[in-house]
N, C-alpha and C positions, 0 to 999 in steps of 0.2 A: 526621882523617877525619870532623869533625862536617858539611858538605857533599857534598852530589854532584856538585859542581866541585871538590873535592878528592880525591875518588873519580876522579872520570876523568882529575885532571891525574896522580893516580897512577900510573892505569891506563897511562897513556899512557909517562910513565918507566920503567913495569918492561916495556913492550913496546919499546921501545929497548934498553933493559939484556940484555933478553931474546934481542935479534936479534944485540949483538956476546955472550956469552953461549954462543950457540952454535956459536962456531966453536970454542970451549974448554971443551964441557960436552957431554953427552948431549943427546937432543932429551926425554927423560921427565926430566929433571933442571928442564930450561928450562919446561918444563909447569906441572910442578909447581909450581915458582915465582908464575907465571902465576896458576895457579888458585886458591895460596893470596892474592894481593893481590887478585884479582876480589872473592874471596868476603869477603876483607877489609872491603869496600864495604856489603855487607850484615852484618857483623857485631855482634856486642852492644854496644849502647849502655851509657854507664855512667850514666846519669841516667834509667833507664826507675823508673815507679812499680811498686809493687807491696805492694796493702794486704794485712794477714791479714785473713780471714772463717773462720767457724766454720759447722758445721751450725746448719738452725733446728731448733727444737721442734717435734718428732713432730704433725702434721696432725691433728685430730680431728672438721673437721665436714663430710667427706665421707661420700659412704654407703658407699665406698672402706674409707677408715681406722675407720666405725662397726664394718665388719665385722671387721678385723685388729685393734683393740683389743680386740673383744668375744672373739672368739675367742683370742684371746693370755691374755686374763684366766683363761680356763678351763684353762691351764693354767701354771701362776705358776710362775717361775726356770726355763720349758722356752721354747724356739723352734719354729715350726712351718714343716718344709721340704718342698716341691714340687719332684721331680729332672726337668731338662729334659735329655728325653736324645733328641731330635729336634728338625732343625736348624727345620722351619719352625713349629712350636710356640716355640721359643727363641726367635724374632725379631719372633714377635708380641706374645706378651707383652712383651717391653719396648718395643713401641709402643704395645699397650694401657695398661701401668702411666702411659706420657709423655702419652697422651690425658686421661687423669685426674690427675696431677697437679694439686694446687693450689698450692702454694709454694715448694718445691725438688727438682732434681733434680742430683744430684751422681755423675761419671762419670770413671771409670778405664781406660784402655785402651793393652796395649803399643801396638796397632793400630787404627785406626779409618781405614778406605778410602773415598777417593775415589769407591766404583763403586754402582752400584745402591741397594744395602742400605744402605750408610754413606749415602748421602743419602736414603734412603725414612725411615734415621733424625733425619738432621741437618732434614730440612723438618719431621718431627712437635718436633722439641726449636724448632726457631725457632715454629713453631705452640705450643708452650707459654710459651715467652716474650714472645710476643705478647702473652697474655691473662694475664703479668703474673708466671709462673714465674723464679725465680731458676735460672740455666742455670750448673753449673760444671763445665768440662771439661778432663780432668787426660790428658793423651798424652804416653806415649813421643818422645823425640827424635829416634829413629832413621830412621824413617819418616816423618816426621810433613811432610818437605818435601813428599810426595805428592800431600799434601792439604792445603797452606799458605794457599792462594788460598782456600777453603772458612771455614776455622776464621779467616781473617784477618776473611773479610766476615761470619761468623757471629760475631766478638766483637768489632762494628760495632751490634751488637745492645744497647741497655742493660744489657739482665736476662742475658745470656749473657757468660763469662768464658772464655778457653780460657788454658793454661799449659802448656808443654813442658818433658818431664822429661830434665833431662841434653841437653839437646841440642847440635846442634854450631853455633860459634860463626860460624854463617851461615843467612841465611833462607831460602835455597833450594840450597843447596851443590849441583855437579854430581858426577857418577860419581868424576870425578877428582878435584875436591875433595875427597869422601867419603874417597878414596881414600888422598888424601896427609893428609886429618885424622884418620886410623885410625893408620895409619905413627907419627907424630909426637903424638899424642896417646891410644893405644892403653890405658893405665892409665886412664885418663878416662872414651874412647868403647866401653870393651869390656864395659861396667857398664850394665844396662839393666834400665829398670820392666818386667815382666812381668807386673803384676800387673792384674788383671777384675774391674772393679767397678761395679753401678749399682744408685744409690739415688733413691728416689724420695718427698717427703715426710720424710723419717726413718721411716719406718714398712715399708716392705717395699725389699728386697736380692737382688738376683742376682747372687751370686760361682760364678763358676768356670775352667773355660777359654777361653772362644771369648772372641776377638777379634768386631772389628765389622769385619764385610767378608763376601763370597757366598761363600768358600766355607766360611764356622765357620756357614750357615747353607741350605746344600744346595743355594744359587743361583747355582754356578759350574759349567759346563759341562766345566773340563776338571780341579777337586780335588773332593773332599768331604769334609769331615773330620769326624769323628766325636769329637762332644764330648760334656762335660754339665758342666752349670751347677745350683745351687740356686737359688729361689724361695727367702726366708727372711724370715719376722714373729719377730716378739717380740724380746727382749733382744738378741740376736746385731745385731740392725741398726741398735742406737745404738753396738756396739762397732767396725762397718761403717764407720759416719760419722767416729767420733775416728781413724780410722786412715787413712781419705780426709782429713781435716783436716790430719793428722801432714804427710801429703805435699804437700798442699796450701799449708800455710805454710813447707813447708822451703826452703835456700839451692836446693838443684838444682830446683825449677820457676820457669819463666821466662814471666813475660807473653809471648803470641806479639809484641805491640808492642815488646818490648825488644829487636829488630834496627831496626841502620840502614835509612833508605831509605823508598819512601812506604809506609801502609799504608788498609784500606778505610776508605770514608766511607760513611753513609747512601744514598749513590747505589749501589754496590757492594753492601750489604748490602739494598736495592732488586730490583738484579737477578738476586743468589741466589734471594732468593723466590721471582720470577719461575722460573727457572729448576728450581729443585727441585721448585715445584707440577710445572712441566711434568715435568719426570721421574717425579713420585709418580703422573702419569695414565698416562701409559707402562706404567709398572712393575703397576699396577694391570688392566691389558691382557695381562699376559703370562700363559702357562700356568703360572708357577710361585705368582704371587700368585692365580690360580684356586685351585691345591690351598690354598694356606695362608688361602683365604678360608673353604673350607668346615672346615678344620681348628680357625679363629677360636671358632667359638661353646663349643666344648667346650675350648678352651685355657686352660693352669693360672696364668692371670695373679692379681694377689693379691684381685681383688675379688670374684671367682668364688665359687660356693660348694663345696666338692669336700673330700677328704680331704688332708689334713697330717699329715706322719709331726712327730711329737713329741718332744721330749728333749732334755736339758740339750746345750747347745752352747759351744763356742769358737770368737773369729774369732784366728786365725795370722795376724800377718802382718811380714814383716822391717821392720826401720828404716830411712827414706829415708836415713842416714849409711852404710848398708853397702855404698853405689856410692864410698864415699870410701877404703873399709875398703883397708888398705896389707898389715894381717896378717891372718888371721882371729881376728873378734872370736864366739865366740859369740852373745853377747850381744843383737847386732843381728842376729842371724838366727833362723828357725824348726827349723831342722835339730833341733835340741836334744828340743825338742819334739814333733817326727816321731817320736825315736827311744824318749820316752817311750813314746808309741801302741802301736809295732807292739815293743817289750820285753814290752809285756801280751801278746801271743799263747800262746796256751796249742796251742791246735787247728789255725787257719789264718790264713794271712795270703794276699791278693790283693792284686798289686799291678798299678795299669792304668797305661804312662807310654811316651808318645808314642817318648821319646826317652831311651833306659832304657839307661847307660852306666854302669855300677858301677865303685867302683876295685877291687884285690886286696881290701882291709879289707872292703869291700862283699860281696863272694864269701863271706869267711869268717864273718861276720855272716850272710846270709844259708842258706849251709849249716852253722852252729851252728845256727838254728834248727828244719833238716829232721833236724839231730840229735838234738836232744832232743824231737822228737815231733812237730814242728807240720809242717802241708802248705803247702807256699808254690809259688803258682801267678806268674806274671806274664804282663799281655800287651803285647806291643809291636808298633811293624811290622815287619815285614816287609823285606827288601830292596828290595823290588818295589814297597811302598806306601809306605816313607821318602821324603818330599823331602830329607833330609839323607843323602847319604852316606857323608862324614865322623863320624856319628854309628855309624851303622850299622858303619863301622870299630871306633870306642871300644869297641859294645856286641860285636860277633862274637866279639873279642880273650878275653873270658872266657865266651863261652858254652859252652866244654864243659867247663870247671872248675864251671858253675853246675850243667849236666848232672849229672857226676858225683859232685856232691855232692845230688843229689836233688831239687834243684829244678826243679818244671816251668815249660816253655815255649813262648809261642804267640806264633804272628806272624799278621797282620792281613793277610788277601791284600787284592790293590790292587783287585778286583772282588766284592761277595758272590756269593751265593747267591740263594735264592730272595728275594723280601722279608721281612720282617719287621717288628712293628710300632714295635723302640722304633729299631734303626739306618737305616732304607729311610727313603723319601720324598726323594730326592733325583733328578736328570735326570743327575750326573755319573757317570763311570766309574772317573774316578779314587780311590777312597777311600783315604783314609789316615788312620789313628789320631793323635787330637789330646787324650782324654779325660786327665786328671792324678785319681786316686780308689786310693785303699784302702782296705780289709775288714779289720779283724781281727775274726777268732770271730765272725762274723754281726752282731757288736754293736756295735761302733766303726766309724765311716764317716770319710774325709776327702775334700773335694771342693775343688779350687783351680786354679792357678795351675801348682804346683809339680813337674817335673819331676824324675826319679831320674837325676841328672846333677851335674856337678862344676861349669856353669855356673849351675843352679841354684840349686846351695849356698851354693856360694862369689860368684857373680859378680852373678848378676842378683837385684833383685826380689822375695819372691813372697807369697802370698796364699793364704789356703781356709779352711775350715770344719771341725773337729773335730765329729763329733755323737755322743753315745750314743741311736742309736735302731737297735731290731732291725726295724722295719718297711722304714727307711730304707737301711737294713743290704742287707736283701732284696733291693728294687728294685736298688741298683748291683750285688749279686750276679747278678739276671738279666740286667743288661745284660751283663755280663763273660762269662755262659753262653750267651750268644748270641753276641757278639762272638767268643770263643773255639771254637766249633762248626765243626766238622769242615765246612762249607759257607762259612764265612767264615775262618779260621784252618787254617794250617800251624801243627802240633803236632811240634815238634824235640824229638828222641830221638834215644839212643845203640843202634845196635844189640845186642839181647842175646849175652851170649856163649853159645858153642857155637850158632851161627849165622853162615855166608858175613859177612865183613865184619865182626867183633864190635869193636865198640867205635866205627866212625865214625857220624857223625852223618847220621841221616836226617830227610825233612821229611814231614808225611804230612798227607792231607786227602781230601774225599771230591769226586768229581766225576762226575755222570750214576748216581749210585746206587751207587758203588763205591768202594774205598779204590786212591788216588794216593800210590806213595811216589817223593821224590826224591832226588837223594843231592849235592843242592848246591842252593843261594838260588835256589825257584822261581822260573819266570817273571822271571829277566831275562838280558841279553846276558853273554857274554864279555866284553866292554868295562867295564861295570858292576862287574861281581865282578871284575876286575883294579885297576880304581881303588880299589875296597875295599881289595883285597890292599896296595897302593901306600900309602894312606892309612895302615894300620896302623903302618906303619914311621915315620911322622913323629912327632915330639912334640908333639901337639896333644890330648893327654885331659885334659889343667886347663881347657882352653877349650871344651871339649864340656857 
């Protein structure tokens, strides 16, 4: 298959093979066949190059980096973190930080989309490259065919590198390739980077949840997800870099050049330009870059001058070998570490996670520690504002074990309330909980990647930030109080006894000035809460 006359005299034999085939085979059997030698055609080359690179040395002669040094010195073996908990704040600063750039920008992402935003960003990262930026961009495999045509002409670029993690053994696989490469390759393609990461310079870091795409930044008319991300200077963002390095030089990322088949040239990477300016004037035209223009000046990008919550930090983050992992290794993952954090709770623990699927062990961990004294709150969504289903099966399964062992619970309704300043600013309707963060005792923060899930743990990826700072502390406390608020959140409780109904579960929230209770997963269909019900039965909570 080193030609594309080898390619298609192939092509052409397994559509022969194909056609007698089927009169002794399925017609999704003969497909499948089909799709795996198409995509054969584009699959991995075995002679592609692929150099290591390392981060460079932290930046110091911008008035950028004058300021993040100066300010880092003042406070020696601590970090200083900025919480971006508002999607159009989030996505200007990291085109702020890319417009100043001087020498590297190194980038993480499970997702990085084809739409709007992923090129209002992909045109400010070739505008740094232009003038001489080192561009390295590290994506998930999963997705990443989406936007194949993009990142192919964008590492057409000298200064720009892109590399796909784990991906699948075709450059643009169809539905049904996907399909039948899941099937037959399933231990491989079920292992996925989750992990959010962008560095700029070596000197300031923005790790948390959101993906690169409209709706992890309030520019999608029919999701909204509600994130947050850190800003982070000082020490934390050379431990950022060696852990973007880790991945960066390991066996699973793949030059996007290391498929068969042609790819961009300087003509190609030409008309992106072309192409992206013209979308960046667009985009700059629309009412939502109005609001986030006038949001700009007062935005907490790292050159700015503004307050920094302070405090000794750690970056977490798993081993790129733990997509290979056959048993569980500790070792290569951050669970370990999690579980150090929140053993310190003495008083409270918060925990915020999009996709919050406890096992049994999970449950009795968590209500041991509403026994011995601590208050442990969790938010998640909702039925109504999950885009996962299937998850929402996992998590239901023990929510009234979690109940009755003390533990509270809020779910994220799919629509807020009145505005508010750190969740609002968005044009969608749809909201749904995307944020991964814990509190313990006001004083421990964690902000990443990493959801309270068994594909978390065990399967995928993950990333964030450990901080001891009670300032820092604060802010994700207020968002979780707001997020949580009787105007954005269903508060699930058991009925008291010696009360109609004692002991089922109701959902309660406040609406037009008054207390709403339900007595099943607000706001949605019959249909919905049956395929719940359906789901629960299957054996799928390892993979959630």
């Amino acid at each position: 298959m080193g030609s594309n006359a080898g390619c298609a005299d192939l092509g052409a034999r397994w559509r022969y093979n194909v056609k007698v085939r089927l009169r002794h085979t399925s017609a999704y059997t003969a497909l499948a066949l089909l799709a795996l030698t198409l995509a054969a055609c584009s699959g991995l080359r075995t002679d592609f190059a692929k150099r290591s690179s390392h981060a460079l040395s932290p930046t110091t002669s911008t008035p950028s980096a004058r300021y993040v040094h100066a300010a880092a010195n003042q406070h020696p073996e601590e970090s200083g973190f900025r919480l971006l908990s508002n999607g159009t704040n989030a996505l200007m600063s990291r085109v702020a930080l890319i417009d100043e750039a001087k020498h590297s920008i190194d980038l993480q992402y499970y997702i990085f989309a084809n739409d709007a935003t992923g090129r209002l960003v992909a045109q400010h990262l070739l505008a740094a490259a232009d003038r001489g930026v080192r561009v390295r961009m590290l994506i998930d495999g999963l997705a990443a065919s989406n936007a194949i045509g993009m990142f192919d002409a964008l590492n057409a670029s000298p200064n720009i590198k892109v590399r796909l993690f784990n991906p699948f053994h075709a450059r643009k696989p169809s539905v049904l390739s996907k399909a039948v490469r899941l099937l037959f390759s399933l231990s491989r393609l079920n292992h996925r980077m989750h992990n959010k990461s962008f560095i700029v310079d070596n000197n300031v870091a923005i790790i948390g949840g959101r993906n690169i795409a409209n709706a992890y930044f309030s520019a999608d008319r029919t999701t909204d997800f509600r994130d947050l991300d850190l800003i982070a200077i000082g020490p934390v963002v050379k431990a950022a870099s060696r852990a973007f390095d880790e991945y960066w030089n390991s066996r699973e990322a793949y030059p996007v050049t290391a498929f068969h088949g042609d790819h961009a040239s300087h003509y190609n990477l030409a008309q992106l330009r072309k192409d992206l300016g013209r979308d960046a004037r667009h985009f700059a035209q629309s009412d939502y870059a109005q609001a986030a223009a006038q949001d700009y000046p007062n935005g907490p990008s790292g050159d700015r001058r503004g307050e920094w919550f302070w405090g000794p930090a750690l970056l977490v983050a798993d081993k790129p070998a733990k997509v290979e992992m056959q048993h569980d290794d500790p070792a290569l993952r951050i669970g370990p570490r999690m579980r150090v954090m929140t053993d310190e709770a003495q008083h409270e623990l918060l925990l915020i996670s999009p996709y919050f699927v406890p096992t049994k062990q999970d449950v009795r961990y968590l209500v041991g520690l509403v026994a011995r004294g601590v208050t442990v709150q969790v938010l998640t969504n909702s039925l109504a504002s999950t885009d996962e289903t299937a998850v929402d099966a996992g998590y239901s399964r023990h929510r009234r074990a979690l109940l009755k062992g003390g533990v509270q619970l809020y779910e994220l309704r799919p629509a807020t309330g009145p505005p508010h300043p750190l969740t609002a600013m968005g044009t969608s309707s749809g909201v749904s909980l995307h944020a991964k963060a814990i509190v313990v005792d006001r004083q421990q923060v964690f902000v990443g990647s990493l959801n309270m899930d068994q594909r978390s743990k065990l399967l995928n990826t993950e990333m964030g930030i450990i901080v001891n700072s009670p300032k820092l502390a604060r802010a994700v406390q207020r968002f979780f109080d707001i997020a949580s608020s009787p105007a954005n959140a269903y508060r699930v409780s058991l009925v008291a006894k010696g009360l109609p109904h004692a002991g089922r579960m109701q959902w309660q929230a406040r609406e037009d000035g008054k207390t709403v209770t339900y007595t099943h997963d607000p706001d949605t269909a019959l249909k919905r809460r049956l395929e719940v019900d359906l789901l629960r039965w299957l054996p799928i909570q390892g993979m959630l």
